[in-house]
Structure formats: structure tokens, C-alpha cells
C-alpha atoms as one frame of an Amber mdcrd trajectory, in Angstrom:
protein
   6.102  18.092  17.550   8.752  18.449  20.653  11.783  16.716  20.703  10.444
  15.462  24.066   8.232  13.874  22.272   9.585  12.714  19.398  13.105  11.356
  20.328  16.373  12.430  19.211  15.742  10.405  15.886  13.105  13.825  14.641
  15.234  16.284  16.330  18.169  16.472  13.742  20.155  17.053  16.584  20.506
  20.885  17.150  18.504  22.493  14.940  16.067  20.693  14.885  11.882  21.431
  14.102  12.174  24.462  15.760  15.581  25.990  14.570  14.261  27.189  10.720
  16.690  24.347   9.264  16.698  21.002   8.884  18.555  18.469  10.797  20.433
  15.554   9.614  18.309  13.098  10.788  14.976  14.623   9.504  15.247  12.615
   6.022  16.236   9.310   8.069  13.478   9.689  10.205  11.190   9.741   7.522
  12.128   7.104   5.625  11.872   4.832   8.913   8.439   6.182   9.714   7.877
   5.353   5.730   9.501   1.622   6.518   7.322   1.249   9.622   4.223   1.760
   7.868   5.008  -0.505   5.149   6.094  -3.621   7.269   2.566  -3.256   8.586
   0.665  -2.582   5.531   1.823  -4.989   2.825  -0.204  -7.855   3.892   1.140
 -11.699   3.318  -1.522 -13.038   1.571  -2.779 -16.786   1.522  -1.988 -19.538
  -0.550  -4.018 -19.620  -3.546  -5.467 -16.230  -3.319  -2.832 -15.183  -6.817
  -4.756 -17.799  -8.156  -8.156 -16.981  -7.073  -7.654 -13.238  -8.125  -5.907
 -14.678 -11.657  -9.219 -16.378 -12.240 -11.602 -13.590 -11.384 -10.079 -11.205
 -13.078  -9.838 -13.090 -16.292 -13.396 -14.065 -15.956 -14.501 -10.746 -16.374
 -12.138 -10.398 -19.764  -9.110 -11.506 -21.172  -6.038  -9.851 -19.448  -1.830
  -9.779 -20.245   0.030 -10.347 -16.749   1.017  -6.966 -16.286  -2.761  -5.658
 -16.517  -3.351  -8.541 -13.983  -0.789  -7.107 -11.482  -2.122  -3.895 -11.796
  -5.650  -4.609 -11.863  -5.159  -6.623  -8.158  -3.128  -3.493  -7.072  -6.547
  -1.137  -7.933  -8.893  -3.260  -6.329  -7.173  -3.564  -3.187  -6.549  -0.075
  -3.117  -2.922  -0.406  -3.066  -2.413  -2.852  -0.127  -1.339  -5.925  -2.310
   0.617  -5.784  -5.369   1.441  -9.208  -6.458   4.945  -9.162  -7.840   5.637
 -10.400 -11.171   7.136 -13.682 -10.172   3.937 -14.535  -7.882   1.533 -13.785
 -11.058   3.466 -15.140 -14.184   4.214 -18.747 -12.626   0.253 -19.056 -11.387
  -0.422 -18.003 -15.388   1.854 -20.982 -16.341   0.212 -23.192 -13.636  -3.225
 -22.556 -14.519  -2.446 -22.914 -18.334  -0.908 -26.185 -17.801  -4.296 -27.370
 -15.418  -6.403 -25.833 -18.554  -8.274 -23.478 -17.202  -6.692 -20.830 -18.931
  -5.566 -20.346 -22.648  -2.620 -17.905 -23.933  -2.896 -15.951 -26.994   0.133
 -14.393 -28.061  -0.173 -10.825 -30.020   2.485  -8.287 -31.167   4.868 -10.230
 -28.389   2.423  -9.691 -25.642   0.442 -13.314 -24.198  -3.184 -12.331 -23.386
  -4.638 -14.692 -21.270  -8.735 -15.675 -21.038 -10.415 -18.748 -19.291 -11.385
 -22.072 -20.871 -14.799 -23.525 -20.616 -13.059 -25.506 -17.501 -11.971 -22.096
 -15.933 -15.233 -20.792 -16.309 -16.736 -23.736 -14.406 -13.807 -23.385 -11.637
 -14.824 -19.341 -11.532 -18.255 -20.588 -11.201 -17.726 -22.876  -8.425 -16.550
 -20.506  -6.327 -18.468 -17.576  -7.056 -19.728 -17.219  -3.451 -16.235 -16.655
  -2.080 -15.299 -13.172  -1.518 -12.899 -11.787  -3.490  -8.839 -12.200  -2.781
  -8.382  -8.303  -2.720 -11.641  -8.078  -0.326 -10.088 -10.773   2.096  -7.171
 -10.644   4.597  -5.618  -7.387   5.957  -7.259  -4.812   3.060 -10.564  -5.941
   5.099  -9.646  -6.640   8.934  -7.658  -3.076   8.807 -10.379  -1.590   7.437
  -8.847   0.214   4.695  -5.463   0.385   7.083  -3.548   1.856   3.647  -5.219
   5.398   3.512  -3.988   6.195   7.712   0.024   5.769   6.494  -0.110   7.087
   3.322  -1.708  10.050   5.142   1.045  10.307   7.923   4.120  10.049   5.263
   2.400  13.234   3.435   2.215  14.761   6.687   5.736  14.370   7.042   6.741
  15.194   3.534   4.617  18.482   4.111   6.559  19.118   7.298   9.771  18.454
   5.523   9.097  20.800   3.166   8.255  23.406   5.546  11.500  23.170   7.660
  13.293  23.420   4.068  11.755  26.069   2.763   9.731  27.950   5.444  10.333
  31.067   7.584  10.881  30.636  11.557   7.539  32.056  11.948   6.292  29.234
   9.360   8.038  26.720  10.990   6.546  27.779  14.696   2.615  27.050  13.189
   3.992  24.220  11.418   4.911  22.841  14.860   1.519  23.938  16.470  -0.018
  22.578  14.257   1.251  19.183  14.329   1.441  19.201  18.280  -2.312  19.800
  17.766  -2.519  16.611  14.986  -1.171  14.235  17.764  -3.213  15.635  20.583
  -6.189  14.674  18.562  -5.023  11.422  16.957  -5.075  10.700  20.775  -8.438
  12.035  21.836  -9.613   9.440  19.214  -7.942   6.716  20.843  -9.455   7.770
  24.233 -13.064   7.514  22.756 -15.231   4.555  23.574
């Protein structure tokens, strides 16, 4: 990728891509590019959908909260990761409603539904699920397009590391010729 292109924030400065070295700036750039794509990937999810997936989830079997977290994290395919203090309060919450009951073994709480969580599960059965909903749909799967760009740039860190001029010549043509055709696909109706 040319400077030209790119801005002074890719260049390093001199010595940039094409010098065989890399520039100061090539680490910050990448974490920025990394930052970018996370502001627009973590989706904000709705209010009630931590409880929606809580219930689901524990529907199909009883779960601990970490196994809950990660569980959500899996099915979305990485775009939402409720945290910890998101998950455990909705566990207290839907405890204290009774639709859930918490069983405590070798210090761990495993949590399963109560014959008034089942109904609650059943009543909304036709809903999709919380991890089908919101951006991880409408982006249509918008996680796997910058996870692919940041290993594109890890792999063209590593080549300006560790790479021979000539390496790090085809490293640039062949990036050049990436964002030519990321382009092209824009340009198709």
C-alpha cells in the first residue's frame, strides 16, 4: 500500500512499507485500525436481550454464568460477549422473579429454569434468538471482514519485520492489489 494512499499514520515516517524496516508508527497504526473495527463491531444490544439469551440457553440445560457468557459469545460468533456484570445481575433478577433456580456445587452456582421459566421460554418461543437479532444479523456476519483485515495487517507486520526488500516489494503488490479489488467489489451492482 503507498504512503499516498495510506497517510503518514502507515508510513512510519521514513522507512516506511517500502524501506525493509519498520516504522514507528506501523504498531500504532494497527492498533487504531484494530480500535476502528471494534467500535463498529461490538454491537449495543437491547434491553432484555441478556435476559432472553439467559433463558434460552438454560432451557436447553442447566448452565454456571461463565458457561452462559461463553455460550452467547459462540453463538453470535464473537460479536457479543456479555460481560460478567450484564449476566450475573440478570441471574439474580431472574432467580428472584422465579424463573430460575441456583444449585450450588463444589463453589460453583449452576443455574436451570423453574416450571415458571419454562412457561416464560415457551411463550416466546417464536422470537428469534438474542444472538440472531441486532447487528450479528443486519451486518451480515460483519465480524469475519475485520478480523480478516487485522490478520492482514499482522501478516504485513510480520513481513516488514522479518522479510527481505524483495519480500517486502510483493508484500506491497500484493496488498495494492487487495485494495484495488476490495474496490472493484464496491463498484459492482
Amino acid at each position: 500500500m503507498s504512503a499516498s494512499y495510506m497517510g503518514d499514520n502507515f508510513t512510519g515516517g521514513s522507512g516506511g512499507w517500502g524501506q525493509g524496516r519498520s516504522g514507528p508508527n506501523l504498531w500504532e497504526a494497527m492498533e487504531q485500525l484494530r480500535g476502528m473495527f471494534e467500535q463498529k463491531v461490538a454491537p449495543r444490544m437491547g434491553r432484555g436481550d441478556v435476559r432472553a439469551a439467559v433463558l434460552s440457553l438454560l432451557a436447553e440445560k442447566p448452565m454456571h454464568g461463565y458457561q452462559i457468557i461463553s455460550e452467547i459469545a459462540e453463538r453470535s460468533g464473537g460479536v457479543w460477549k456479555p460481560s460478567a456484570g450484564s449476566v450475573y445481575p440478570t441471574l439474580q433478577l431472574l432467580a428472584d422473579e422465579g424463573l430460575i433456580s441456583a444449585e450450588e456445587s463444589n463453589g460453583r452456582k449452576t443455574y436451570s429454569l423453574t416450571e415458571a421459566g419454562r412457561v416464560e421460554v415457551e411463550a416466546s418461543a417464536d422470537r428469534p434468538q438474542p444472538w440472531q437479532t441486532s447487528s450479528s444479523r443486519e451486518s451480515g456476519g460483519m465480524g469475519a471482514l475485520p478480523k480478516a483485515g487485522i490478520e492482514l495487517a499482522q501478516a504485513a507486520a510480520q513481513v516488514q519485520r522479518t522479510g527481505t526488500p524483495e519480500q517486502v516489494k510483493q508484500a506491497v503488490e500484493a496488498l495494492d492489489e487487495a485494495r484495488r479489488r476490495l474496490y472493484s467489489i464496491l463498484a459492482q451492482d
